[in-house]
ZARO-679033 format. One record per residue (C-alpha): x, y, z; residue number from 1; chain; residue in three letters. Coordinates in Angstrom, 2 decimals. Layout:
N
u=X; v=Y; w=Z; num=NUM; chaine=A; residu=ALA
...
//
This chain:
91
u=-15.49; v=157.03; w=-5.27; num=1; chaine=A; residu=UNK
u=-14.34; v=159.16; w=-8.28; num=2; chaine=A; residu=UNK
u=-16.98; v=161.53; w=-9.77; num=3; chaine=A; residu=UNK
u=-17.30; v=163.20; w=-13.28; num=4; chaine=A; residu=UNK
u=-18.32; v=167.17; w=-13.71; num=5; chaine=A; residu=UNK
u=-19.82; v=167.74; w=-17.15; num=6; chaine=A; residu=UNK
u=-19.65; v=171.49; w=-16.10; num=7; chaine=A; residu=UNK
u=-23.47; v=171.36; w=-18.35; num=8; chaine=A; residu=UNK
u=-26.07; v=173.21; w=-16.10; num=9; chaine=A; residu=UNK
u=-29.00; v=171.63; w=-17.98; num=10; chaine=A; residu=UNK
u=-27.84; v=168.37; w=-17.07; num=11; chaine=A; residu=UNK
u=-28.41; v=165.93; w=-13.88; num=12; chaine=A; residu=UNK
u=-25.92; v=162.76; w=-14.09; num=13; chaine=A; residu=UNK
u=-28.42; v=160.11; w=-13.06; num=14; chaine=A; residu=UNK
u=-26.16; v=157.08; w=-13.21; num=15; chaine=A; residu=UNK
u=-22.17; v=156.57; w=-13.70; num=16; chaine=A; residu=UNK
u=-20.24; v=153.85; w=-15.28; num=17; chaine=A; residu=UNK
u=-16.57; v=153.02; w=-15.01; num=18; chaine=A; residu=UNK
u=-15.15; v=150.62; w=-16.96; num=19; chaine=A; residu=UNK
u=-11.67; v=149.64; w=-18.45; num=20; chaine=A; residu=UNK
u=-11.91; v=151.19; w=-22.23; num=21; chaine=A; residu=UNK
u=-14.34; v=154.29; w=-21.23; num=22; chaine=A; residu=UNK
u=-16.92; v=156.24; w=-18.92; num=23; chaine=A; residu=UNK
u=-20.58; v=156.05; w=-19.86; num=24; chaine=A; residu=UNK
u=-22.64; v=158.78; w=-17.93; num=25; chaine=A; residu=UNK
u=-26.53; v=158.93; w=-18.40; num=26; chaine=A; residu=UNK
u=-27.76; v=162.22; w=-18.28; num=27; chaine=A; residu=UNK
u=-30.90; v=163.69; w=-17.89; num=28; chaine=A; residu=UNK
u=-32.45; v=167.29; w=-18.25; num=29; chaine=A; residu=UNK
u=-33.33; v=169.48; w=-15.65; num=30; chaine=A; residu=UNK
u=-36.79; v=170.64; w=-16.74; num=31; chaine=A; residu=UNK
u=-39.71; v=168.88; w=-17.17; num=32; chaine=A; residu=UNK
u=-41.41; v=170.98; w=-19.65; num=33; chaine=A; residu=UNK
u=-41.06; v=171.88; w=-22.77; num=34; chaine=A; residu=UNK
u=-42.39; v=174.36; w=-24.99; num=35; chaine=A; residu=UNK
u=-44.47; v=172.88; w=-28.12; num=36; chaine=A; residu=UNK
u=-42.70; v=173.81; w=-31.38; num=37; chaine=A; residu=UNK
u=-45.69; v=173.86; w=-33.67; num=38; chaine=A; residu=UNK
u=-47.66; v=176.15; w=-31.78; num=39; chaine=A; residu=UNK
u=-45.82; v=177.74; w=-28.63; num=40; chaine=A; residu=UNK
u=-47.86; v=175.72; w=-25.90; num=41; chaine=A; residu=UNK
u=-46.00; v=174.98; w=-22.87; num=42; chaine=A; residu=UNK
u=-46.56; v=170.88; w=-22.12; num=43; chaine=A; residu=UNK
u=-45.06; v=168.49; w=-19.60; num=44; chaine=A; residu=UNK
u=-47.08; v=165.57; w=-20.50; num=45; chaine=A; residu=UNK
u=-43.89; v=162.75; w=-21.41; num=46; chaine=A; residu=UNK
u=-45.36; v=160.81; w=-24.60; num=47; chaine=A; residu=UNK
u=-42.44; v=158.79; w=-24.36; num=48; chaine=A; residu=UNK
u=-38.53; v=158.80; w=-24.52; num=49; chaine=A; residu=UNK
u=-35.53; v=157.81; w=-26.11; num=50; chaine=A; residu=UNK
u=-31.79; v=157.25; w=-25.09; num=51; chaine=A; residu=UNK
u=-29.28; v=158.87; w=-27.94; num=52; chaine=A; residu=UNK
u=-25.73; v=158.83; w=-27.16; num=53; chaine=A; residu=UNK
u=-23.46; v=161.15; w=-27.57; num=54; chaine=A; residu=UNK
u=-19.70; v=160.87; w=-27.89; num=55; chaine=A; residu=UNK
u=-17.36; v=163.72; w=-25.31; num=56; chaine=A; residu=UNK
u=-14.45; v=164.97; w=-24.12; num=57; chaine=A; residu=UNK
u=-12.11; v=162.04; w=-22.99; num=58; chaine=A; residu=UNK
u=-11.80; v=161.92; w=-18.93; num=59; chaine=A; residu=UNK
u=-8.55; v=160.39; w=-17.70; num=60; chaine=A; residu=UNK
u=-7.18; v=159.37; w=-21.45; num=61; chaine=A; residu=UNK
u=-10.74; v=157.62; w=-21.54; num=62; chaine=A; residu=UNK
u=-13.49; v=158.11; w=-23.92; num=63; chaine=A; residu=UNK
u=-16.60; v=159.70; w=-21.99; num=64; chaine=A; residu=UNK
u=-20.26; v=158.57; w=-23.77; num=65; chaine=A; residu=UNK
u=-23.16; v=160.64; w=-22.24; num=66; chaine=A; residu=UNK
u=-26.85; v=158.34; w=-22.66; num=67; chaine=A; residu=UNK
u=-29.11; v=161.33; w=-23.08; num=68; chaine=A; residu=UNK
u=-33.03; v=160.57; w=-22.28; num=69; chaine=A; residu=UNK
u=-34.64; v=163.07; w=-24.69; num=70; chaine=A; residu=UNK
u=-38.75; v=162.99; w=-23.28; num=71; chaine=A; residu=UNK
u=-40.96; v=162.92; w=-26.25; num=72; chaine=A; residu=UNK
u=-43.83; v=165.45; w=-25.39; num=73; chaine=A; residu=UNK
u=-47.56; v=165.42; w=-26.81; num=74; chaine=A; residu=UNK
u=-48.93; v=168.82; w=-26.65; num=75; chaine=A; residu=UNK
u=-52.63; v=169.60; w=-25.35; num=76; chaine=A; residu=UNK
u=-53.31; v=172.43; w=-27.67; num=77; chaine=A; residu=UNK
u=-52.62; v=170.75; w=-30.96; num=78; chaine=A; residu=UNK
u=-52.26; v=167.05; w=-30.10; num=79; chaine=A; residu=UNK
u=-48.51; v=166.87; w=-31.77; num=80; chaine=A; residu=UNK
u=-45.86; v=165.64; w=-30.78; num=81; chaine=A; residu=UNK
u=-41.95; v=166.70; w=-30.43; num=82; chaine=A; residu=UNK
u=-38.64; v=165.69; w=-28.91; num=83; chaine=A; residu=UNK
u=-37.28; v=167.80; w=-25.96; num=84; chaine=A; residu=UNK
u=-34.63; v=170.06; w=-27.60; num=85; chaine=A; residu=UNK
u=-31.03; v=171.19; w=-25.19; num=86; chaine=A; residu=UNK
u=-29.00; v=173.82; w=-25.65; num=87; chaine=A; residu=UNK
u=-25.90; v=172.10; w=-25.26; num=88; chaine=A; residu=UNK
u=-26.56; v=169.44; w=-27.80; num=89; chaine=A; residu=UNK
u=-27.21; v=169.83; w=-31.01; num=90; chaine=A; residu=UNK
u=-30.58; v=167.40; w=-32.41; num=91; chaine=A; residu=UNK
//
């Protein structure tokens, strides 16, 4: 079976599509935890998540759509909440 190598180290491909017109890949990150934007506390509690998708490269003369969970994280210290951020995609 063929296999696609986003060459992103943040990244785990979790499930692969094939179809006629295009490749859909859904990704997940690596880590688990995030660190809380409002006031620096690390936090791996997962409020909840959303799938955004992302348009890449073309593989094979195909179009190549990456389904990116982004966790949703409520922080302990000061109960808010924020989106997981990646370095290779930009929010």
């Amino acid at each position: 079976m063929f296999s696609v190598s986003l060459d992103l180290p943040e990244f785990e491909v979790v499930k692969q599509v094939f179809l006629e017109d295009c490749i859909l890949l859904h990704v997940e990150k690596n880590s688990m935890e995030e660190r809380c934007p409002f006031c620096g506390f690390s936090s791996s509690n997962v409020h909840d998540w959303r799938t955004r998708k992302v348009r890449d490269l073309s593989v094979l003369g195909k179009p190549l759509f990456l389904f990116v969970r982004v966790n949703r994280y409520r922080c302990h210290n000061c109960n808010e909440v924020f989106s997981q951020t990646f370095e290779s995609i930009s929010p």
